[in-house]
C-alpha positions in Angstrom: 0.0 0.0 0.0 1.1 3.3 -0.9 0.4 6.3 1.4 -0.4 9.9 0.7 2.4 11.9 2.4 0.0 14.5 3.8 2.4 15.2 6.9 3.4 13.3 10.3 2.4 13.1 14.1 4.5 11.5 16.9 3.1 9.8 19.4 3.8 8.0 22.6 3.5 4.6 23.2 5.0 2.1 25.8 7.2 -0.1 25.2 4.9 -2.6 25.7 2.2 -1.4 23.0 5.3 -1.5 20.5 6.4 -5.0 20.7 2.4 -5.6 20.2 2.2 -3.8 17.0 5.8 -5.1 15.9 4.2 -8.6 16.4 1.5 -7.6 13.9 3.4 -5.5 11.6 3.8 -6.9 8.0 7.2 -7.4 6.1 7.5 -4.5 4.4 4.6 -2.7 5.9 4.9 0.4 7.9 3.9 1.5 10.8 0.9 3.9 9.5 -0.1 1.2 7.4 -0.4 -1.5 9.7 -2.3 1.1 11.8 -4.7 1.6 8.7 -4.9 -2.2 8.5 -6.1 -2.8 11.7 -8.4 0.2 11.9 -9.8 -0.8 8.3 -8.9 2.1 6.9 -7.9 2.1 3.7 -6.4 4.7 1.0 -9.1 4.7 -1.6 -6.2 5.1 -4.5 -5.1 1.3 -3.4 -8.2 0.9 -5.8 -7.0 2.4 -8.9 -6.4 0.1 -12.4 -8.4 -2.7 -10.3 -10.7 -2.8 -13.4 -10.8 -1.0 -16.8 -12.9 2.2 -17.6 -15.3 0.1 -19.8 -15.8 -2.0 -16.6 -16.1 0.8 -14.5 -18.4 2.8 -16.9 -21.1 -0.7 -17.0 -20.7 -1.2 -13.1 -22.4 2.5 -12.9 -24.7 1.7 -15.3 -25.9 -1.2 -13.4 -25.9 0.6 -10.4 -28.3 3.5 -11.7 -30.4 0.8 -13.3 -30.8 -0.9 -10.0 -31.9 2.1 -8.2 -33.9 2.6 -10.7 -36.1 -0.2 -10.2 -35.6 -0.2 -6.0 -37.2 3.8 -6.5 -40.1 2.6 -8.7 -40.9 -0.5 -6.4 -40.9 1.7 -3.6 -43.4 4.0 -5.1 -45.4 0.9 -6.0 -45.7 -0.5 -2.6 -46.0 2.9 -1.1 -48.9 3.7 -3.3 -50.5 0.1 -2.7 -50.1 0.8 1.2 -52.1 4.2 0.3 -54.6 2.7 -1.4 -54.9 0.3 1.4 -55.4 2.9 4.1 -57.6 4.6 2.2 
């Protein structure tokens, strides 16, 4: 994983609480990244070229059609409960 260099903090930890991470810590890995790992955070550009734009572009597509159709059975099932209360 590659970070954004967007500045650094120091902090204080005992001794203790750094042989626990160093346990954890992957080969390779830093310390901010391990702390990402076990936080779940991740850097969304560890996403980039995981699929092509044409993949990308018909994933949307899907996605709009899909809420699509959740929106207009929504408005069915509200009207049928309106018609039902009526």
């Amino acid at each position: 994983m590659k970070l954004n260099q967007m500045g650094s903090k120091n902090i204080s930890i005992s001794e203790d609480a750094y042989l626990r991470l160093s346990e954890l810590k992957l080969k390779n890995e830093s310390f901010t990244e391990l702390i990402y790992r076990l936080t779940n955070k991740s850097n969304v550009l560890d996403l980039r070229g995981i699929m092509s734009e044409d993949e990308g572009k018909s994933i949307e597509k899907n996605i709009r059609e899909s809420r699509k159709m959740s929106k207009e059975r929504v408005d069915r099932i509200t009207d049928e409960l309106n018609r039902n209360v009526s």
